[in-house]
GUVO-242842 format. One line per field, with one value per residue (C-alpha): residue number from 1; x, y, z. Coordinates in nm, 2 decimals, padded with zeros to 4 digits. Layout:
BEGIN
num	[NUM, ...]
u	[X, ...]
v	[Y, ...]
w	[Z, ...]
//
This chain:
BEGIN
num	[1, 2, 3, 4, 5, 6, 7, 8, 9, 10, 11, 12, 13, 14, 15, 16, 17, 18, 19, 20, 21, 22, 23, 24, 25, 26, 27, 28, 29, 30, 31, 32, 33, 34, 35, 36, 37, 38, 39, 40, 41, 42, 43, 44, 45, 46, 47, 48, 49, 50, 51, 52, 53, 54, 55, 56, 57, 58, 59, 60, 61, 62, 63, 64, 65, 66, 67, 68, 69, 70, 71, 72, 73, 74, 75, 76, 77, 78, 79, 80, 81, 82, 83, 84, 85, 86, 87, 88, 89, 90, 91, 92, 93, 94, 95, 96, 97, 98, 99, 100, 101, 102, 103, 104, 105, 106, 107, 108, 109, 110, 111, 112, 113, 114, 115, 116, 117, 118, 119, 120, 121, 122, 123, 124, 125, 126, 127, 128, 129, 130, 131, 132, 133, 134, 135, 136, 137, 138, 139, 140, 141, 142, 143, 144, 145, 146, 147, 148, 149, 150, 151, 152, 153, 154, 155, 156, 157, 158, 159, 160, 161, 162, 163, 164, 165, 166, 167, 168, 169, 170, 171, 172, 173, 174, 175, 176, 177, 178, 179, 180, 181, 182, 183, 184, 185, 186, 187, 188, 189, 190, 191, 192, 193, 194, 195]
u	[11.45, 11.44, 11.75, 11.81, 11.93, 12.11, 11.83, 11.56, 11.27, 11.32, 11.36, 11.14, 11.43, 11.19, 10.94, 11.20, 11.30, 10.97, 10.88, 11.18, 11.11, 10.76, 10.83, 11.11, 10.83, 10.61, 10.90, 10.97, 10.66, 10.45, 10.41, 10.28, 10.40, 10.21, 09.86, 09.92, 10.04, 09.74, 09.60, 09.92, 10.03, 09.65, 09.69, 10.00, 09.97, 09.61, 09.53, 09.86, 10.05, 09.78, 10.01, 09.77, 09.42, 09.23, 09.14, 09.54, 09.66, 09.40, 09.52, 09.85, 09.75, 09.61, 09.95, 10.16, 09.99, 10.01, 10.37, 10.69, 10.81, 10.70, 10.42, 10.48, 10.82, 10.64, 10.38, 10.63, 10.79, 10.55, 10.41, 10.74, 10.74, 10.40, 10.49, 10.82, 10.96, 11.22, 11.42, 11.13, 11.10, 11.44, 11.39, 11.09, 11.21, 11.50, 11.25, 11.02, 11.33, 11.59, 11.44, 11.36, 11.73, 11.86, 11.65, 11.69, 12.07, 12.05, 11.81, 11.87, 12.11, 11.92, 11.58, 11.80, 11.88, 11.57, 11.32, 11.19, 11.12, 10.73, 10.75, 10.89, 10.67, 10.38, 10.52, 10.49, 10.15, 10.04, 10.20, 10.05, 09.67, 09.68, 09.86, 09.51, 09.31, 09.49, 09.49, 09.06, 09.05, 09.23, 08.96, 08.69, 08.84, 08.91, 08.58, 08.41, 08.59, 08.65, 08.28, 08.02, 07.74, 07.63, 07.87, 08.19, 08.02, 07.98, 08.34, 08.49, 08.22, 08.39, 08.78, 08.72, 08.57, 08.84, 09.13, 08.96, 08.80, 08.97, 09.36, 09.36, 09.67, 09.59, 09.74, 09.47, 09.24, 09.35, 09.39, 09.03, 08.87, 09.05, 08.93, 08.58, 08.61, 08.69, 08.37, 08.16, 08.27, 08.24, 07.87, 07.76, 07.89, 07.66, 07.38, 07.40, 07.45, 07.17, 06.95]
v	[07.10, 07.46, 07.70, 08.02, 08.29, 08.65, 08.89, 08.63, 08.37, 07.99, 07.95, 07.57, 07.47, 07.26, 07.56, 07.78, 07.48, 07.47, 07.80, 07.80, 07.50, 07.66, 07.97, 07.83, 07.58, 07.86, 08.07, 07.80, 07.69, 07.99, 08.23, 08.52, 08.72, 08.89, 08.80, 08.50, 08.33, 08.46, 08.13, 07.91, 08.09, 08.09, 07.70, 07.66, 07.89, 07.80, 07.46, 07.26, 07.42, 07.62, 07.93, 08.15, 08.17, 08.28, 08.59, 08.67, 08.61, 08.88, 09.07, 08.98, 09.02, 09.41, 09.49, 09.32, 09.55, 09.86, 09.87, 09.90, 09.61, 09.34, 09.15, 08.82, 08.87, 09.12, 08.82, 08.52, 08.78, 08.90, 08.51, 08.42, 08.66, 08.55, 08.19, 08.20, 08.60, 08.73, 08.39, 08.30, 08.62, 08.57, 08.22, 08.26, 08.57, 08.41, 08.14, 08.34, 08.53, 08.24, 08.05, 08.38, 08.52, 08.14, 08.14, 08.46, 08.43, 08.11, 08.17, 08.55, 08.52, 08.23, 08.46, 08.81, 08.54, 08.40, 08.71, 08.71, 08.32, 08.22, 07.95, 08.18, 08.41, 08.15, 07.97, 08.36, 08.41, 08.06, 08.12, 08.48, 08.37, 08.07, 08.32, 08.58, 08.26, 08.21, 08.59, 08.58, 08.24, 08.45, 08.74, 08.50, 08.30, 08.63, 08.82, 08.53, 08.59, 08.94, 09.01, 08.92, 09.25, 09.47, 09.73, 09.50, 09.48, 09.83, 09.93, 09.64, 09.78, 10.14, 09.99, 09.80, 10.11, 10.40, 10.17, 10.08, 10.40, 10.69, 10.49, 10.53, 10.40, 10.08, 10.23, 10.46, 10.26, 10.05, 10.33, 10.44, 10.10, 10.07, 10.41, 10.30, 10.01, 10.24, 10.45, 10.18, 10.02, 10.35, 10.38, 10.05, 10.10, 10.43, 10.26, 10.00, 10.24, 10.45, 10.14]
w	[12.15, 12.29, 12.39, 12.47, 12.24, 12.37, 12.47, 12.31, 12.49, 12.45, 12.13, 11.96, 11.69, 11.54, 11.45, 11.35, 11.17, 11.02, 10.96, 10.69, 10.52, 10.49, 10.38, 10.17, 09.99, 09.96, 09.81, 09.54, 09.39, 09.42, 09.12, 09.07, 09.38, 09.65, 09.61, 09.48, 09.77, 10.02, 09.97, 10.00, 10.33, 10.50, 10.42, 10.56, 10.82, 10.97, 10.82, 10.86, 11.13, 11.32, 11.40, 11.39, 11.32, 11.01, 11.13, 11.28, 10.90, 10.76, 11.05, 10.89, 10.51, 10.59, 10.80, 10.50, 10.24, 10.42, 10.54, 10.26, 10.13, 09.92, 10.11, 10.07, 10.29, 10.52, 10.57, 10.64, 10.86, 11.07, 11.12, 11.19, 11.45, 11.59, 11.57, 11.71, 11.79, 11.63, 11.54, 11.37, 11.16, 11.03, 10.95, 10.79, 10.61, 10.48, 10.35, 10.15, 09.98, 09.90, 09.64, 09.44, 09.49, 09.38, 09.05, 08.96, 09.02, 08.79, 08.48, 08.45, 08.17, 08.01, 08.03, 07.89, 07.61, 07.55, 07.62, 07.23, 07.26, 07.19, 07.44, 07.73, 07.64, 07.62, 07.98, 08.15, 08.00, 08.16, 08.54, 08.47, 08.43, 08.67, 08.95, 08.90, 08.96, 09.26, 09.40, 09.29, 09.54, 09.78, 09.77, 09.81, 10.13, 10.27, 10.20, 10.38, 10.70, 10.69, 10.55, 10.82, 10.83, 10.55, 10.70, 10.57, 10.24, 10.21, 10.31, 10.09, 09.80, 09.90, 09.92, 09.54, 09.36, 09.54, 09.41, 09.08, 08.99, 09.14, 09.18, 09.54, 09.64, 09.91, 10.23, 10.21, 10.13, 10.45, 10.68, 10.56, 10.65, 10.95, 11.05, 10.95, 11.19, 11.46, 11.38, 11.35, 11.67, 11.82, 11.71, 11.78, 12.17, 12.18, 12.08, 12.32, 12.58, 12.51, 12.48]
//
């Protein structure tokens, strides 16, 4: 079923359906925030729904990370967007940030209350460990795309020791590989036309 909304395309109520229940499951049942839930949403996203490609969500993933916010809502937003215009940012926005407000609204006093107990404690330390699994199987799915020519591997090489090394904040580190793309695009066209 499509419609028309004020100022707005045909809108698909079934996507923008979909796009919050989604986001919403993704929302829910994915700890560990941002990083963590690369892998979830590039499942969803490519695999099941085929919204956008894989290359579109590291296209996504890179915008996400270097514009304010928290990216796991800049993600669902910006594929909502792509998948369904602006309709489909706000469903899928409202997704990714309603579970999160819902639990927090109902376990923050029990959590103020329990903060010193071992098992809390113990049950954060778990999610904690088995969320860095998840944001290492997100580097390697995306290094496999995003990494094709000794040139990615040097600017990924460059990216990992500026932020680890010298705590280069990542928007520079994105806006320094992005510029490096340029360059090396740049180059490569020269060479071919000299050739």
């Amino acid at each position: 079923m499509r419609f028309l909304l004020a100022g707005c395309d045909l809108v698909d109520v079934k996507t923008i359906i979909k796009l919050f229940s989604v986001f919403f499951k993704i929302g829910a049942f994915t700890f560990g925030g941002g990083y963590a839930i690369l892998p979830v949403i590039q499942k969803e996203v490519v695999d099941k729904n085929r919204w956008l490609t894989e290359e579109e969500v590291l296209d996504v993933f890179a915008v996400s990370q270097s514009t304010p916010g928290v990216i796991s809502i800049n993600s669902a937003i910006y594929i909502g967007r792509k998948a369904a215009g602006i309709p489909g940012a706000v469903s899928s926005g409202l997704g990714m940030i309603l579970p999160s407000f819902l639990v927090i609204l109902a376990i923050a006093p029990l959590i103020i209350n329990l903060r010193d107990n071992e098992i809390v404690s113990r049950f954060f330390l778990g999610i904690r460990a088995s969320a860095s699994a998840l944001i290492l199987l997100a580097a390697i799915k995306m290094s496999k795309t995003a990494i094709r020519e000794k040139w990615g591997i040097v600017v990924a090489a460059a990216s990992f020791v500026l932020v680890v090394f010298f705590d280069v904040h990542a928007i520079w580190v994105v806006i320094g590989g992005a510029a490096s793309g340029i360059a090396y695009g740049l180059l490569n066209k020269i060479k071919r036309s000299c050739k």
